[in-house]
N, C-alpha and C positions, 0 to 999 in steps of 0.2 A: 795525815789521815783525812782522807775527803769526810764534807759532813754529808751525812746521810737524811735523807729529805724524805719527810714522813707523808706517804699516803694519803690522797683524800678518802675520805666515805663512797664518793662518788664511782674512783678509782678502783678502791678495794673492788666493789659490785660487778663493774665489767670486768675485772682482771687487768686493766691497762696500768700505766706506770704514770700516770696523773700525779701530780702535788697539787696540794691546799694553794698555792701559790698561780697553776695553772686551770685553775675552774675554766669548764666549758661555758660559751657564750649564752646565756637563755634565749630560747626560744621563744621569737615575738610571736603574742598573743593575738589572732584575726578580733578584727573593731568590733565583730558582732558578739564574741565568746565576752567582752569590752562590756558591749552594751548588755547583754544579758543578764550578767555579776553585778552590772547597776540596779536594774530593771528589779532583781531578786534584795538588795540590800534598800530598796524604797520602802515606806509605808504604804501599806494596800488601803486604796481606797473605800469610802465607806459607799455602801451599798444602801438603794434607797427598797425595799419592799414595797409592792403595789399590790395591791387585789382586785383580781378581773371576773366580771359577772361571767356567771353562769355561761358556759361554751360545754358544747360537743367535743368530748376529749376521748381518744382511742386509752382504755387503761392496759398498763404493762401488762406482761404476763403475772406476774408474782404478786398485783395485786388485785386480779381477780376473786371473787368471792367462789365460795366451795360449790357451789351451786352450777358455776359455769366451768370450774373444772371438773366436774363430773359430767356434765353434758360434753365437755370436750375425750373425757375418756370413754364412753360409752362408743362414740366412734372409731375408738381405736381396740384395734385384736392384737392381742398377744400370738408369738411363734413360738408353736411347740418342738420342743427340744426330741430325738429320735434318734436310734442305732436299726440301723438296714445291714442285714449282712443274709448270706443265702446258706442250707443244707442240703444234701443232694436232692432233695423231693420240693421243698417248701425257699419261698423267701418270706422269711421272720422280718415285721416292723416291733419294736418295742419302746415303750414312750413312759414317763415316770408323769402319771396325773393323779397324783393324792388329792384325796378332798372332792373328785365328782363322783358323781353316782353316774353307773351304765346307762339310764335314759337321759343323761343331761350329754353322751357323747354321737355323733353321728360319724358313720364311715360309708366313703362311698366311691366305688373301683369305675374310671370310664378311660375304655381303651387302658393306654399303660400309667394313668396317672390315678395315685393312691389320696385321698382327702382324709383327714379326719378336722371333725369340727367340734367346739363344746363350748361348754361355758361351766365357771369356779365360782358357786356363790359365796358371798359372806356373810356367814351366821350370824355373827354378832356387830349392833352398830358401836363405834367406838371412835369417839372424837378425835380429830383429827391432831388438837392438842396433847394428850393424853399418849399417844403412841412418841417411844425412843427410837424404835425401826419400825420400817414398815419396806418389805424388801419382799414380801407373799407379792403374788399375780394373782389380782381377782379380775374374774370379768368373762371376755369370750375370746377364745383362742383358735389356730388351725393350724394345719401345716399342708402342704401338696405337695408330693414328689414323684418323681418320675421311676415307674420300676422297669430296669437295665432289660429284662430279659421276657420272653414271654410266661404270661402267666394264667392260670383258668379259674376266670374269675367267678364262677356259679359255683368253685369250692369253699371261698372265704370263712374263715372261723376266725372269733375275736372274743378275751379274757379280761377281766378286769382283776387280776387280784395283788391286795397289800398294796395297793393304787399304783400297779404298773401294771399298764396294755400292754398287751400282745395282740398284734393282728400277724396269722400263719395264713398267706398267698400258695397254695399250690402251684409248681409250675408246671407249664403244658407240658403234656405228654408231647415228647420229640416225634418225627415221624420216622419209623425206621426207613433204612437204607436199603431196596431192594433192587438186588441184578435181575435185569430183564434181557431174557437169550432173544435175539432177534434169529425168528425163520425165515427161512429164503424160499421163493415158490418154485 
């Protein structure tokens, strides 16, 4: 009875018919993989700290003071979020702005392009530590979009309630289709 020749580890893995006895060759190591497993088993150098007078240094974003990221948000607008869809008469714009009042919104129709403007104040000041989220948009917002179809813009009517706008665009009146008989002289 032949002796039966036990499997490497190696073997089992691929499936091949490897013995313990026939291990594959290792695979030489490149000098730099070499030098680097050196480089990482050295002791790290000791570090000498200096301190340098006073210089013009640009500071990170993050650790600006709240002072300058408020002036940096002041120049930024928010985009207001909107559903445009049309009914046979009217195209309805509808927009979710809780929290403004009707004189803090402006809308304004030129040619085919719809605007609304505003701004979301906030009531109460609250330290910036103190807050877990802070995921509200305050500030000044708009949106501008292009309306698809002709529309008559000396109709406009606009809603504010349960803080969702409604702006209702009437559309032009189409110009009807008329046959014109040509007479012959």
């Amino acid at each position: 009875m032949p002796k039966k020749e036990k499997a490497s580890f190696f073997g089992k893995i691929m499936g091949a018919s490897i013995t313990e006895d026939e291990q594959p060759e290792p695979v030489p190591v490149s000098p730099a993989v070499e030098e680097a497993e050196e480089l990482l088993e050295e002791e790290p150098e000791e570090v000498e700290v200096v301190t340098v007078e006073e210089e013009e240094v640009e500071i990170p974003e993050q650790t600006k003071t709240k002072e300058q990221n408020e002036e940096w948000m002041s120049d930024f607008e928010g985009q207001l979020n909107i559903d445009m869809y049309q009914t046979k008469d009217n195209v309805v714009v509808k927009s979710t702005i809780a929290g403004v009042r009707p004189e803090d919104i402006d809308i304004t129709v030129a040619n085919d392009m719809l605007t609304i403007k505003g701004s979301r104040k906030k009531e109460d000041s609250v330290s910036q530590d103190d807050y877990f989220y802070q995921e509200c948009y305050w500030g000044n917002f708009s949106r501008s979009v292009i309306i698809p179809i002709d529309i008559d813009s000396e109709a406009i009517e606009a809603d504010l309630k349960d803080g969702i706008l409604t702006v209702i665009i009437p559309k032009a009146a189409k110009a009807k289709t008329k046959k014109v008989k040509v007479k012959g002289l």
